[in-house]
C-alpha positions in Angstrom: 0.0 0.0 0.0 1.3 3.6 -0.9 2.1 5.6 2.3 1.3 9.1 2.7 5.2 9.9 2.2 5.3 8.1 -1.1 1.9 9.8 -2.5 3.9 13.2 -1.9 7.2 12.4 -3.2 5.8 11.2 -6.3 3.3 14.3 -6.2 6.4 16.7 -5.8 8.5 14.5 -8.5 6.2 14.5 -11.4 4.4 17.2 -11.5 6.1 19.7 -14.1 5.2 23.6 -14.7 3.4 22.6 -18.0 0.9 20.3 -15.8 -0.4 23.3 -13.7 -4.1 24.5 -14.6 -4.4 28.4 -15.3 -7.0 28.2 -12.5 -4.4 27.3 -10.0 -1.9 29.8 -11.5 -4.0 32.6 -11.0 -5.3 31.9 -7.5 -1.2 31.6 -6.9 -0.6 35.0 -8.1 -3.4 36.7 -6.3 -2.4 35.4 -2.9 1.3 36.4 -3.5 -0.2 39.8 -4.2 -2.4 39.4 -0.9 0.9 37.8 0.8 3.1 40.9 0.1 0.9 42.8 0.5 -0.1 41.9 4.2 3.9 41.7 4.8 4.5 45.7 3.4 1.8 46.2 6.3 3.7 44.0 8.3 6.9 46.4 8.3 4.8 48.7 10.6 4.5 46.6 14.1 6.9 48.1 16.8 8.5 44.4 17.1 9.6 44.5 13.8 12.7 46.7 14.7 13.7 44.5 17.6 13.8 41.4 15.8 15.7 43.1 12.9 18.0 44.1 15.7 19.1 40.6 16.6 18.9 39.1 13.0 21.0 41.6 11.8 23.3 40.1 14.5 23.7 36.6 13.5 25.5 36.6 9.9 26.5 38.4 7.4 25.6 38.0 3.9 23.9 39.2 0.6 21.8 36.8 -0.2 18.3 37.9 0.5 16.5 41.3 1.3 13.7 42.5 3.8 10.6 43.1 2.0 9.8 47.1 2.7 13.5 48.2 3.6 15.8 46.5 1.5 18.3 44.9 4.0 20.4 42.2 2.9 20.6 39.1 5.3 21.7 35.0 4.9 18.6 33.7 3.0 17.5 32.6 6.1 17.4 35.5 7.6 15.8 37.2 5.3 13.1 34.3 5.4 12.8 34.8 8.8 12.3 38.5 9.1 9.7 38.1 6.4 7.7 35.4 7.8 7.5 37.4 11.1 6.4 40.3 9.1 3.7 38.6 7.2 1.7 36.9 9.8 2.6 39.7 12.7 -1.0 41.5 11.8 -2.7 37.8 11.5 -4.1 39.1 8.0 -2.4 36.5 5.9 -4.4 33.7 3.9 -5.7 30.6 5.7 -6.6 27.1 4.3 -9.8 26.8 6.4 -9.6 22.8 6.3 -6.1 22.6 7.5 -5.8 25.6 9.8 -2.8 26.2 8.0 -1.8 29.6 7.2 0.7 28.5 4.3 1.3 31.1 2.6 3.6 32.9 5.4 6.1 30.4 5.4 6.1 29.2 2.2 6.2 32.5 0.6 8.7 34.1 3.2 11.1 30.8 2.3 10.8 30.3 -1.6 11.3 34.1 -2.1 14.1 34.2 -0.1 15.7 30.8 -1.6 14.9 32.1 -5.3 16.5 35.4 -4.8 19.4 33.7 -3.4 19.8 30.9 -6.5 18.6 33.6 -8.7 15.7 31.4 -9.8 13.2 32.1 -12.3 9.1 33.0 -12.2 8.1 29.3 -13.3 10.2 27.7 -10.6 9.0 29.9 -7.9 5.1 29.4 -9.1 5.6 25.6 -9.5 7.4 25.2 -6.2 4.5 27.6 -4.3 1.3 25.6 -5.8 3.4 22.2 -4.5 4.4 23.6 -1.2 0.7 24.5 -0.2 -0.6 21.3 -1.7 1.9 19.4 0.8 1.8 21.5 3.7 -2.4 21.7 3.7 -3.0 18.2 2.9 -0.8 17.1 5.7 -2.7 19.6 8.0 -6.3 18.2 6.1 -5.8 14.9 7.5 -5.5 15.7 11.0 -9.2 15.0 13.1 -8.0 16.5 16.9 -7.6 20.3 17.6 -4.5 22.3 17.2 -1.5 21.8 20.1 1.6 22.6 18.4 1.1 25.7 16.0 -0.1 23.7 12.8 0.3 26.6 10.3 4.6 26.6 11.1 5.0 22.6 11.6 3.2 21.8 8.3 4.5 25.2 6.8 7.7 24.2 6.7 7.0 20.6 5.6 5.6 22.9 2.7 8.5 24.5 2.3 11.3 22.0 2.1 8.8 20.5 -0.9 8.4 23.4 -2.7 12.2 24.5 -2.8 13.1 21.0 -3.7 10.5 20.8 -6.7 11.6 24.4 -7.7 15.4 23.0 -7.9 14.1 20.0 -9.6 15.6 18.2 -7.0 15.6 14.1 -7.1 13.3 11.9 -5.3 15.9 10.8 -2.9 16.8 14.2 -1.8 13.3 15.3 -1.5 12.5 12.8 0.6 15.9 13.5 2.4 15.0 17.1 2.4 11.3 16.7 4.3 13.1 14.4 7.0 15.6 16.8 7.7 12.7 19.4 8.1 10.7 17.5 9.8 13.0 17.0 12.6 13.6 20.9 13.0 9.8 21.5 13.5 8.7 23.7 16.5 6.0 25.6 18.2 3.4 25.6 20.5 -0.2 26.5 20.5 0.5 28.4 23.7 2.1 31.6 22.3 -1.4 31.4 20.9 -3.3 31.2 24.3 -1.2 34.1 26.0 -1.3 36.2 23.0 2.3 36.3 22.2 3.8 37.9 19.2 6.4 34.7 19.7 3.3 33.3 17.4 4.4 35.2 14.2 8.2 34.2 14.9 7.5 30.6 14.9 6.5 30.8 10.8 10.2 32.5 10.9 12.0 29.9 12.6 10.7 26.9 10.6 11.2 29.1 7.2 14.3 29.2 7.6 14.8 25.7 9.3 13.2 24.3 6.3 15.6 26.3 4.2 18.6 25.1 5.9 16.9 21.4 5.6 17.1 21.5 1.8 20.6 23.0 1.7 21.5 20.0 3.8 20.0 17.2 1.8 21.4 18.9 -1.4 25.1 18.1 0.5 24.3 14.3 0.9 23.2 14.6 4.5 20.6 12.1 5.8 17.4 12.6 7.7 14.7 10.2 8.9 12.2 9.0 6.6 8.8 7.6 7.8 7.9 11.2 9.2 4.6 11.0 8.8 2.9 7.9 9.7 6.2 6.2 11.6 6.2 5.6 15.5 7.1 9.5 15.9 6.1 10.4 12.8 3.9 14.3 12.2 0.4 12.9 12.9 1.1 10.6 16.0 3.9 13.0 17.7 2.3 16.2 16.7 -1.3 15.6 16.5 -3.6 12.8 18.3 -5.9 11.7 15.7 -6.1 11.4 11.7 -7.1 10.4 8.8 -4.9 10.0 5.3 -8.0 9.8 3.2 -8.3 13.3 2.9 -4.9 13.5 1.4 -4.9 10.6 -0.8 -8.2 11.7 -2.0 -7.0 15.3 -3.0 -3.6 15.3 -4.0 -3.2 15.4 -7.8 -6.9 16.1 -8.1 -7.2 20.0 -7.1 -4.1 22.0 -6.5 -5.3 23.4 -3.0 -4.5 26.9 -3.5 -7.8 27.1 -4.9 -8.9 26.0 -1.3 -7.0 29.3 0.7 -9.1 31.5 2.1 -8.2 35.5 1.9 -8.7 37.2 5.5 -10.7 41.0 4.6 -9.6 42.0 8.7 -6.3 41.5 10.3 -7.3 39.6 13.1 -7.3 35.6 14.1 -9.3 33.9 11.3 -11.7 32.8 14.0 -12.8 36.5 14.6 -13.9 37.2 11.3 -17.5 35.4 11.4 -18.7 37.3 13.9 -17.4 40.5 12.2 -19.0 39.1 8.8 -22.2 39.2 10.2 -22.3 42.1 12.5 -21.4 44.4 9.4 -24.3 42.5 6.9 -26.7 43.1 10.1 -25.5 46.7 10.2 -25.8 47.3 6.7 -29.2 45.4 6.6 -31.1 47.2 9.7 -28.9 50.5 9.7 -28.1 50.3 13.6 -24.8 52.2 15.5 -22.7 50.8 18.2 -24.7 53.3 20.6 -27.9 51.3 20.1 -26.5 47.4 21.0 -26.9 46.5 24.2 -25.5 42.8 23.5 -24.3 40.6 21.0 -23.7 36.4 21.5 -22.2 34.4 18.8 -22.4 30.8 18.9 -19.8 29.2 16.7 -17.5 25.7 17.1 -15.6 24.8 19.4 -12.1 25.6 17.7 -13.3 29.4 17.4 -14.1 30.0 21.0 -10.8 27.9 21.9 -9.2 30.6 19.5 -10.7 33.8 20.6 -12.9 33.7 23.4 -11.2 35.4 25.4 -11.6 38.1 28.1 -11.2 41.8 26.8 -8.5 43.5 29.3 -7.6 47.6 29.6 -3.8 46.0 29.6 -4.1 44.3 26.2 -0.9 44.4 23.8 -1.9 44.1 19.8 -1.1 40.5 19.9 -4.2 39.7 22.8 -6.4 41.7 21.1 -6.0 40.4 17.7 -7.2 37.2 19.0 -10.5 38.7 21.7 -13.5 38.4 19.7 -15.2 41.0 22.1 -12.0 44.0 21.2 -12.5 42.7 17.6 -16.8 43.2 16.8 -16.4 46.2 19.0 -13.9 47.6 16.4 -16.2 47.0 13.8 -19.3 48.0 15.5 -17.5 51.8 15.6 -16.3 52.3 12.3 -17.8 49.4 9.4 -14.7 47.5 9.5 -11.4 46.1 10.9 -7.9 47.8 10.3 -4.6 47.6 11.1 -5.0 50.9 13.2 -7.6 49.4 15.6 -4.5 47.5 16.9 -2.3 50.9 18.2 -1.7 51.4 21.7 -4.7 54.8 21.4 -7.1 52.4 20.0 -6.6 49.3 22.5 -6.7 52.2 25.9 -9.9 53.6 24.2 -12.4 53.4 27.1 -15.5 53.2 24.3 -14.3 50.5 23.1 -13.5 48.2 26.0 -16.9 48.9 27.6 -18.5 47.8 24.3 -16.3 44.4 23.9 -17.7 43.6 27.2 -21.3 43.4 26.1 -20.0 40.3 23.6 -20.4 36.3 24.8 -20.2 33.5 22.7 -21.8 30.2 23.3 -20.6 26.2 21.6 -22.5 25.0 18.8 -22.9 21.5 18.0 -20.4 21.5 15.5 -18.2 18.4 16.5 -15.8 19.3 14.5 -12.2 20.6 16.6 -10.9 22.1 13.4 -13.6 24.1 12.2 -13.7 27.7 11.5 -17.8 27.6 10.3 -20.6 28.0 10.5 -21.1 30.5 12.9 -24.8 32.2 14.6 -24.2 35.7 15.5 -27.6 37.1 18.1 -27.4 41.2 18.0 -30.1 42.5 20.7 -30.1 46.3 20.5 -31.6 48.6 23.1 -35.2 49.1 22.1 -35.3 45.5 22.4 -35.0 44.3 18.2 -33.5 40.8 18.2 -31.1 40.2 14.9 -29.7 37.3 14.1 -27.5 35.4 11.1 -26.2 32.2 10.5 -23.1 32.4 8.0 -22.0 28.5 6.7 -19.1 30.2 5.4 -17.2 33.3 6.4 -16.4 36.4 3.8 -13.4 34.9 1.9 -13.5 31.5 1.8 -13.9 29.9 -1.5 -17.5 29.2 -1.1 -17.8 33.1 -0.6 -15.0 34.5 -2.2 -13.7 38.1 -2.2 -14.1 39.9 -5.3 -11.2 41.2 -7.5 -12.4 44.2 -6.3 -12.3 43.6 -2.8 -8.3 41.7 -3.1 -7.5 44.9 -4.5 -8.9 47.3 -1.7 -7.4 45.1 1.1 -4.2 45.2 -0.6 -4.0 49.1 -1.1 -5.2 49.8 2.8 -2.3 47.2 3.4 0.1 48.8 1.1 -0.5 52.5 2.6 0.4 51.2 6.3 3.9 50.5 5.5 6.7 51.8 7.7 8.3 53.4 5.1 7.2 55.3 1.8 5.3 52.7 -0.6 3.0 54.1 -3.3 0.4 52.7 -5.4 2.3 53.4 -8.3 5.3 51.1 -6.9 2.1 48.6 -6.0 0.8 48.9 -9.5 5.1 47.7 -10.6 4.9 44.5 -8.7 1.5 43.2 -9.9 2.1 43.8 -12.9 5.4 41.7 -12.5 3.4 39.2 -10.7 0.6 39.2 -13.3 3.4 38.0 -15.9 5.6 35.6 -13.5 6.0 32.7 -15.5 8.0 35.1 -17.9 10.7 35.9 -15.3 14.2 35.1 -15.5 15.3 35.8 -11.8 13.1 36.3 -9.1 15.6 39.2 -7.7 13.7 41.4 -10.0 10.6 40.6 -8.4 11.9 41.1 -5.0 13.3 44.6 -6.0 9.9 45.9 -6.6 9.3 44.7 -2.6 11.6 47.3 -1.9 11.0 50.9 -0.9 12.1 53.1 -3.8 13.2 55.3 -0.7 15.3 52.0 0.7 16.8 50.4 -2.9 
């Protein structure tokens, strides 16, 4: 019988450029415009410097850049500062099935690698498509809730299979390649529960562990090989229950970028049903903030495990991201949820705090530990009016897609928070290098245009 290992290998070994659908090509290239898009906004959180600070630190090389200020770093590095800075606002992509956020560390990684090795547009896009089908699938299977942070351990599973299919790189030393990786994995789901912005840095870390995992194969070193289903493999060490129909089913049959989900709010994925449907009740019924008295969502047990948590006057950005209370009050006030909601004025606003505290949420009986739908949202307002909605899939998932239109405007409110100077004119340059990818040469042009013209 074909193990789970085998089914990838010969996934990530036969599959050639020329095999990929145009419908999987363009969902690739609009969530690498959503990717770097969210990681330009990503240059703007006050960590940012701090980790720079200690990168900067360890090595010295010019092999890779920052997105947003241009510094050169070991590949890794770079991977690793770029990583942090995509998922540091928790508005990155999602594949809702997995509770994977691949895009972070795949992106972050394969950028870095193909600037490096000077790699061209159709090794880059083949490589991505392959790295999210392996690092989604993997999380697909899996039946128990999330301990260890699922979106970095399978993300950089991802990543040492898309790197080795973008260097064309034999069976053998694929395989060689995902052992290596696998047996660098780390993190916890308990940055998660204390709000931690060490939750970001863990896509980092296995970026550019997964990095150094390829390089290391590619010089004949050896890793283990039954990493998935062996005695210690991913889904008995890492996770407590699963099942590998769900990837032998898929794989080869739907490239699952198709399946990613784009986030419209940067927040925890788990926050944005309730947000979905406080804003179609308040377009629907016309109500304010001033007029709710309370609000209960009832949703699955993975979203309350994810973001029910207390609203506190002492929250940091990182705790507040993840409070479903701090997060429909911010959309209550103003229509919708930005980056700026997340600033130390925003978080002490006494307005705001006292109407988080009028949210509760409830379990459904959605069995399901890994589910991010459906979700009920109850509004009661003060005259007594009772509102309700039930949402079987949340704004952005593939069942209820954003609109090229709405990509766009999520991208251009990301690309205006930048730290540093970053127009829509120098937007407009890199999608229209993304838009014609498959014709690049080196993928060090494509990272130039990541760059701040004021920082080249």
């Amino acid at each position: 019988m074909t193990t789970a290992i085998d089914a990838i290998l010969e996934h990530l070994t036969s599959v050639t450029f020329e095999d990929l659908p145009d419908s999987s090509l363009i969902a690739a290239k609009a969530f690498l415009k959503d990717t770097f898009a969210v990681a330009l906004s990503g240059s703007r959180v006050p960590t940012v410097a701090a980790v720079k600070g200690a990168v900067q630190g360890w090595g010295q090389g010019k092999q890779a850049q920052v997105w947003a200020t241009g510094e050169w770093l070991p590949a890794g590095n770079a991977a690793l500062m770029n990583g942090f800075q995509i998922h540091n606002q928790e508005w990155d992509a999602v594949h809702e099935k997995a509770v994977v956020h691949p895009m972070a560390t795949i992106v972050s990684a394969l950028v870095a690698y193909a600037q490096q090795h000077q790699l061209s547009g159709k090794q880059l896009l083949l490589g991505l498509i392959l790295a999210v089908d392996v690092a989604t699938l993997i999380g697909s299977c899996v039946t128990s809730g999330l301990r260890f942070f699922r979106p970095a351990c399978c993300g950089a599973l991802g990543v040492a299979a898309g790197i080795s299919a973008m260097l064309g790189l034999s069976r053998e030393q694929t395989h060689q390649a995902l052992g290596i990786a696998y047996s660098q994995l780390s993190g916890t789901m308990q940055a998660h529960v204390e709000g931690s912005p060490m939750l970001a840095m863990q896509i980092g870390i296995n970026a550019r562990a997964a990095m150094h995992a390829v390089d290391l194969a590619r010089a004949g070193f050896t890793g283990p090989k039954d990493i998935l289903e062996g005695p210690f493999g991913y889904f008995k060490l890492y996770e407590q229950s699963y099942q590998l129909s769900e990837l032998f089913a898929r794989l080869g049959q739907q490239h699952q970028i198709e399946q990613v989900s784009h986030k419209p709010y940067p927040t925890g994925r788990a926050g944005h049903g309730a947000v979905d449907a406080i804003l179609t009740l308040q377009q629907q019924h016309g109500f304010t903030a001033e007029t709710v008295e309370h609000i209960h969502i009832t949703a699955p047990p993975l979203i309350l495990r994810l973001v029910d948590r207390p609203v506190r006057p002492d929250m940091d950005s990182s705790y507040a991201k993840l409070c479903q209370g701090y997060i429909a009050a911010c959309a209550l006030l103003h229509g919708q949820v930005s980056v700026t909601d997340f600033d130390e004025p925003a978080l002490r606003d006494p307005r705001r705090l006292a109407l988080a505290s009028r949210v509760a949420m409830s379990l459904s009986d959605c069995t399901d530990p890994n589910a991010l739908a459906p979700i009920d949202v109850q509004l009661r307002l003060k005259d007594g009016t009772e509102l309700r909605l039930f949402l079987p899939a949340v704004l952005g998932h593939p069942e209820r897609p954003l609109s090229v239109s709405q990509q766009q405007q999520k991208c251009l409110a990301a690309i205006a928070s930048c730290a540093v100077p970053y127009s829509e004119t120098d937007w407009q340059q890199l999608i229209n290098a993304i838009d014609h990818l498959e014709q690049l040469a080196n993928s060090s042009d494509l990272v130039a245009l990541l760059i701040s013209p004021t920082h080249r």
